[in-house]
N, C-alpha and C positions, 0 to 999 in steps of 0.2 A: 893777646886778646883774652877777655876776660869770660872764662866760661858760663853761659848762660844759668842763671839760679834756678834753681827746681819750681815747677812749678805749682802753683799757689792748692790747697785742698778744694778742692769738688765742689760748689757753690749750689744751692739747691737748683732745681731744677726751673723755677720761673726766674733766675738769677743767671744761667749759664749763660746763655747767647750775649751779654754787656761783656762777662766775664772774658771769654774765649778772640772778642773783638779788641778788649782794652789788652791780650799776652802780646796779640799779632802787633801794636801799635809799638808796645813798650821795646819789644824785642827788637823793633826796628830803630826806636834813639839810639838804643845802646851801642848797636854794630853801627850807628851815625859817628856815636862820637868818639869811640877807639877810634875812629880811624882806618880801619881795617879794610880794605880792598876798596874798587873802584863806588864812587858815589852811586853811579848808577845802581849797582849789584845790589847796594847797603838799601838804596829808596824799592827797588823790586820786590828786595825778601819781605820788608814791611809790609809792603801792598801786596806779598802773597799771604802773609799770615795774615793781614785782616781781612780781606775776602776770606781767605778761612772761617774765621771766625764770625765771617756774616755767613757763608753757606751755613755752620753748625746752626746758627740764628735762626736761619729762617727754617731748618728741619724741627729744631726742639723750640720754636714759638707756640705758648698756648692754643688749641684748638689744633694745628697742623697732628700731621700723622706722624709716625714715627719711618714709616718707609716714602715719602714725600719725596716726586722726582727732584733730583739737582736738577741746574738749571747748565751745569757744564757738563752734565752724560749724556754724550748723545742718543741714547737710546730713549730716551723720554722728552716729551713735546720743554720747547723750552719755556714757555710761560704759558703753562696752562692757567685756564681762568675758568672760575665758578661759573656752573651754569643758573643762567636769570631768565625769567620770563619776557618775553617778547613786549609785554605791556608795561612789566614795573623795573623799577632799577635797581640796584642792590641793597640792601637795606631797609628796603619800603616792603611792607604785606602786601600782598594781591588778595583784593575783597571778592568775592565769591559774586560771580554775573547769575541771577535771577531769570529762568527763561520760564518762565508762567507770565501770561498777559494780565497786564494790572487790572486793578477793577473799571479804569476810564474808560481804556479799552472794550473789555466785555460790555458796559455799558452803550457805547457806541455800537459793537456788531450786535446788540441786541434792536436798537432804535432803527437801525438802518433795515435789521429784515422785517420787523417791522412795519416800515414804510415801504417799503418791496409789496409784501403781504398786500397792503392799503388798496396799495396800488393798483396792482393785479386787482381787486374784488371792485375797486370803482370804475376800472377799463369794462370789466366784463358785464358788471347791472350799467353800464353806457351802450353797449351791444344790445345787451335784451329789448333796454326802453325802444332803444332805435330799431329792432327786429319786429317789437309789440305795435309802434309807430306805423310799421310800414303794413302790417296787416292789417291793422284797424282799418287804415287810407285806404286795401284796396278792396278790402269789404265794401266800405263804403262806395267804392265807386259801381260795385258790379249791381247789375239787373237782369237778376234771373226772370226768367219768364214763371209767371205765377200761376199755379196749377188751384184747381175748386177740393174744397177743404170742408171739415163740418162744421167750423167755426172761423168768425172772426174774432179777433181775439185784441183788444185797442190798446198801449199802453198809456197810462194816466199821466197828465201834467198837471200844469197848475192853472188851477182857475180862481176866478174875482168874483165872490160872494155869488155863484152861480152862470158865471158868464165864462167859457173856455177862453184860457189866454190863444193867441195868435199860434205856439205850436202847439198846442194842443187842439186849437181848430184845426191844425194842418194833418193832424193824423185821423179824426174824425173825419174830415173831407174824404181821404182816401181810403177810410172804412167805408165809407158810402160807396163811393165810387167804385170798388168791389163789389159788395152786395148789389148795387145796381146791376151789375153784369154778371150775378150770377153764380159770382165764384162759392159764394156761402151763403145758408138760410138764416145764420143766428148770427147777432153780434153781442160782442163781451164789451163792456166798457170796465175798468179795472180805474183803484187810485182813491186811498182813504183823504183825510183831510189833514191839515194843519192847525196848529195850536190859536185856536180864535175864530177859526172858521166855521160856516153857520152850511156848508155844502161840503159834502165829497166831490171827487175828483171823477168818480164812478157816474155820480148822479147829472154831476154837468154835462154829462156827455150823453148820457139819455135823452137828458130834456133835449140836448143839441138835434140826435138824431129823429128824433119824432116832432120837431119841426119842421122837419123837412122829409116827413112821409114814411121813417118806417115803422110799422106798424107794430103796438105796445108790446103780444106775444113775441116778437123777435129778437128784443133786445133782452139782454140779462147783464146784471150789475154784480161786481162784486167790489166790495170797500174797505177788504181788512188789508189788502196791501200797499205799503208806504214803501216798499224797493220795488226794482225790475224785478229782484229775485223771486219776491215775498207776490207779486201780482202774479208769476208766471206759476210760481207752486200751487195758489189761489187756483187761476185757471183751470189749470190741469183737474185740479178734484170737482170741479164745477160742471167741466166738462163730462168725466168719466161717470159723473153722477147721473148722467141725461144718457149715458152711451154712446160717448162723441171723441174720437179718436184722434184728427188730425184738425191742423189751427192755421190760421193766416195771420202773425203777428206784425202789427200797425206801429210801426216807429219811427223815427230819424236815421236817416243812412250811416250814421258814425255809430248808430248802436247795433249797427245787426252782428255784427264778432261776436259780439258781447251775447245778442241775446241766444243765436244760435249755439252758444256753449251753456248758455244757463239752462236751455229748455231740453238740452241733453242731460245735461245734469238731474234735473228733478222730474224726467222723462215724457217729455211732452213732444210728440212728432209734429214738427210743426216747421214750417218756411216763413221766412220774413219778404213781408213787402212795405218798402220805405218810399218817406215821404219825397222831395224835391227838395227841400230844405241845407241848407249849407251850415255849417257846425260853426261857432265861433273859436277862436284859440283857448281859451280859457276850457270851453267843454270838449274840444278834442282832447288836451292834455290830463283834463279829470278821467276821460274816458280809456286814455291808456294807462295810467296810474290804478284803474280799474280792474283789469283785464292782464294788467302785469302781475298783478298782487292775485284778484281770482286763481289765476292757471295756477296759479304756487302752493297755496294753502288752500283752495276749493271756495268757491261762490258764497256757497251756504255759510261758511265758518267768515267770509269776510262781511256777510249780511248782518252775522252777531256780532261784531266786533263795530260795525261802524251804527248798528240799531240793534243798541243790548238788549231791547224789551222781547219778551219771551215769543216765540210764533205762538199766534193764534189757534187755541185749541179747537175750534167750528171757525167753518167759512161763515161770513155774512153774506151771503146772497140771497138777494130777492129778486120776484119777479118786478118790471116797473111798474103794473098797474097798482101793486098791491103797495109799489110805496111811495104812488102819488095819490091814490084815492083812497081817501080818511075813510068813506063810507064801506070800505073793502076791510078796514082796520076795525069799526064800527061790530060788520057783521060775525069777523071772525073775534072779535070780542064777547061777542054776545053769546 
């Protein structure tokens, strides 16, 4: 048997692992074809040198470590495997997961509290109108009993080139019908005019009542007011002017809410007594749209808002004789 030749010089080191696999290979033809001992022995020893030469393989493979476990010591796991992420596979990057919520996102949780917000504020002015609603109604419905006052005190509607419309007859009637019984000596008619109109609202109701017997010193006019508001602040100085304290104000049952916070407002002591008259839905719903808005921002600031022109610096009031008899105008001209 021919003694194995020395083997080959040192091969660089990214070269050794082929090198070390092709000694194990060769050394196994040679002890093939001597001859020498049993085949089996001859094909063993080959296949122990080349697995040699693949263990030295895989220890000195570029990137491996230099103390890298075999995979025939049992003291080290036999096929240890790189650790990979649970997401990616070997070879692939894992791209970095973004946990800040996109702009769509913040856009949506902004729109949504938002209409949360909305929400809440249209539920709750639905509450008020309907709280406002139901006062108004039961104002309207109650009937105090009516105590005597120093005045009556009318409020103005609309009349036709001198002639009172139907509710404003109706509140004139039951100024009368007071005075008749006593409750008060003096009556106010209140209610400037309209754009084209050739009468106050003040004055029709003058003429109304002194047709029908009350006598000229009892009645007093005033004309500079075109609100509830603006007739009932009127009053008041009209009254305080003569030394006349409390009022019997002459209205429509859907306005007495209304009027009893206004004449607190501009401090006039004074109780409402209302007509018989039944409100139409159009003027109930103007009248709590009224009274919603008054209680909120105050009377007076929604009088400017809905009749910009300045309050009247002097009352206009006269007495009636002096502003139906030209010859009363005549002598105090003279």
């Amino acid at each position: 048997m021919e003694s194995p030749s020395a083997p080959p010089p040192p091969a660089p080191e990214a070269e050794a692992p082929a090198g070390l696999s092709g000694l194990g290979a060769k050394a196994a033809e040679r002890l093939k074809a001597s001859g020498d001992g049993p085949a089996s022995v001859v094909t063993a020893a080959g296949a122990g040198l080349t697995g040699m030469g693949a263990r030295a393989a895989s220890r000195l493979a570029p990137g491996s470590a230099g103390n890298a476990a075999d995979p025939g010591d049992p003291a080290q796991p036999a096929d240890p495997k790189p650790a990979t992420s649970p997401r990616t596979s070997p070879g692939t990057s894992q791209t970095p997961v973004s946990t800040s919520p996109s702009k769509p996102d913040e856009d949506e949780s902004l729109f949504a509290g938002f209409g949360k917000g909305f929400a809440l504020v249209l539920i709750l002015g639905l509450l008020y109108l309907g709280l406002t609603a139901w006062q108004v109604n039961r104002a309207a419905g109650d009937a105090p009993v009516v105590e005597a006052a120093d005045a009556i005190v009318v409020l103005g509607a609309a009349q036709f080139d001198g002639q009172p419309s139907p509710v404003f007859e109706g509140r004139l009637q039951r100024a009368l019908d007071l005075w008749d019984d006593g409750l008060a000596e003096v009556i106010v008619t209140t209610g400037s005019n309209q754009v084209g109109d050739r009468f106050t609202e003040g004055f029709a109701g003058y003429e109304w009542l002194l047709e029908r017997g009350v006598p000229e010193d009892k009645v007093k006019i005033d004309v500079s007011g075109g609100s509830t508001w603006e007739q009932l602040s009127s009053a008041r100085t009209i009254l305080a002017d003569r030394d006349l304290s409390t009022a019997i104000l002459v209205s429509d049952p859907y306005h007495r809410f209304r009027l009893e916070q206004i004449a607190g407002e501009v401090g006039l002591d004074a109780t409402v007594a209302a007509t018989d008259r039944d409100a139409s839905l159009s003027e109930f719903s103007r009248e709590v749209g009224a009274v919603a808005s008054g209680r909120i921002i105050g009377y007076r600031r929604l009088n400017n808002i809905l009749n910009p022109e300045p309050d009247p610096l002097e009352i206009e009031e006269v007495d009636a004789v002096e502003s139906l008899d030209p010859a009363a105008e005549d002598d105090s001209a003279g």
